[in-house]
C-alpha positions in Angstrom: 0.0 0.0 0.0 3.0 2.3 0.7 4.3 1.8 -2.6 0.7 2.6 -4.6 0.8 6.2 -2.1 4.2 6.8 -4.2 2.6 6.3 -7.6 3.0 10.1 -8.4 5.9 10.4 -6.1 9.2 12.5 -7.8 11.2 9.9 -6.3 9.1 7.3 -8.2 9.1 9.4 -11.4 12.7 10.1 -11.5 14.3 8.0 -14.1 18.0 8.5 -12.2 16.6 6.9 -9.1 17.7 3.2 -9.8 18.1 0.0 -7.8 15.0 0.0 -6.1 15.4 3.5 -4.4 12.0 4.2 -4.4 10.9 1.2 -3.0 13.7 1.4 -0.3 12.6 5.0 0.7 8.7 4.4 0.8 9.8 1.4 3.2 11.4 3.5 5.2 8.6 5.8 5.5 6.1 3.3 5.8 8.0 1.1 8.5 8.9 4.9 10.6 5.3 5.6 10.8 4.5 2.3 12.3 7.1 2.3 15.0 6.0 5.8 15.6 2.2 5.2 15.5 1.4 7.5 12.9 -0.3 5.1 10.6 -4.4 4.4 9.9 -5.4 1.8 8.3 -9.3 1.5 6.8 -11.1 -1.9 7.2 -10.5 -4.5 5.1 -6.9 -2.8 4.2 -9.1 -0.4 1.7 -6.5 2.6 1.8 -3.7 3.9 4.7 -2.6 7.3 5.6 0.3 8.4 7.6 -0.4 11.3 10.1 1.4 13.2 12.8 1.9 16.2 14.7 4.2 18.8 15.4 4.4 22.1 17.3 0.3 22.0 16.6 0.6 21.7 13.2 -0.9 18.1 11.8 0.3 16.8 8.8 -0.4 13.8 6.0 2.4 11.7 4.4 1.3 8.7 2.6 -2.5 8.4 1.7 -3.4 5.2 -0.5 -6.3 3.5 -1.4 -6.1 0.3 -2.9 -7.4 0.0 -6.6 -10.6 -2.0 -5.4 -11.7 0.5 -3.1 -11.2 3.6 -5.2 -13.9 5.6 -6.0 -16.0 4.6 -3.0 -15.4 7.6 -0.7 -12.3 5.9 1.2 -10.1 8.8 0.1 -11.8 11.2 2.2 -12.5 8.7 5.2 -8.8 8.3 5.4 -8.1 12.6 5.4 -10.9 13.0 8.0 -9.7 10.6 10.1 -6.2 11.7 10.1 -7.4 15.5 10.6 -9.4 13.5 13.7 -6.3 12.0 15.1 -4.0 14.9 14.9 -6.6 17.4 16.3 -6.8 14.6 19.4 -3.4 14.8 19.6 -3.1 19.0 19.9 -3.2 20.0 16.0 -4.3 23.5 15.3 -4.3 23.4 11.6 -3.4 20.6 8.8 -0.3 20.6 6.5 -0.9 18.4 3.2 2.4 18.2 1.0 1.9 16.9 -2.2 2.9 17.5 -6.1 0.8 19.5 -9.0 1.1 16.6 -10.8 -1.0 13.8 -8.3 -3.7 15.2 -9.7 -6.1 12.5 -8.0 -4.9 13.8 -4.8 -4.9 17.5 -5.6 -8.9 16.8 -6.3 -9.2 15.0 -3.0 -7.8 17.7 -1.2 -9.8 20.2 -2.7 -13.2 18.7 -2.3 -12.7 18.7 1.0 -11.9 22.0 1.7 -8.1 22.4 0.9 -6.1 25.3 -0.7 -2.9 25.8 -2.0 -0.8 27.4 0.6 2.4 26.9 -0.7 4.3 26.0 -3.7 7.6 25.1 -3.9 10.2 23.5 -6.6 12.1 20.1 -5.4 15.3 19.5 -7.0 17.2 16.1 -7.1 20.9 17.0 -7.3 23.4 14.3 -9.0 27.0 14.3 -8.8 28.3 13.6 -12.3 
């Protein structure tokens, strides 16, 4: 499920990014917000998001819904529950990263309420 969250990912997208990178870092993630508890998982393992909370500002990482639930509302389960736990746990406002280009997750953010408050340009530096 971690991996399907990274489908629009620049680190999935990057051609450069080779022997299993992606996969390595999205592991990482996923396997950080476990030991941290800062995973929810829907019934039936129809989607995960990662959530936490610092200095009262919540914050979504990973957000997937698996291909057989999509469409069914899960998405937006899985961003009010996070904005649930993280409110619980002190969160004043929400911080959603993402790219322009998950545009399925751009959508989901804005149809429930969600404006651009930032936009920023991520470079991946090589050494030649």
């Amino acid at each position: 499920m971690a991996y399907l969250s990274g489908t629009y990912s620049r680190f999935k997208t990057d051609s450069r990014l080779q022997n299993h990178e992606f996969e390595k870092l999205y592991k990482l993630w996923i396997n950080k917000a476990f030991e941290n508890q800062e995973i929810l998982i829907a019934p039936n393992m129809a989607g995960m998001v990662t959530c936490s909370v610092e200095h009262e500002v919540g914050k979504i990482g990973l957000i997937a819904v698996a291909e057989k639930y999509q469409g069914q509302g899960w998405g937006k389960k899985l961003v009010k529950a996070a904005e649930y736990k993280c409110y619980q746990a002190g969160a004043k406002e929400m911080l959603i990263p993402t790219q322009e280009t998950n545009l399925p997750a751009c959508k989901l953010y804005q149809s429930l309420g969600y404006t651009s408050a930032q936009r920023g340009h991520v470079y991946h530096w090589w050494k030649s």
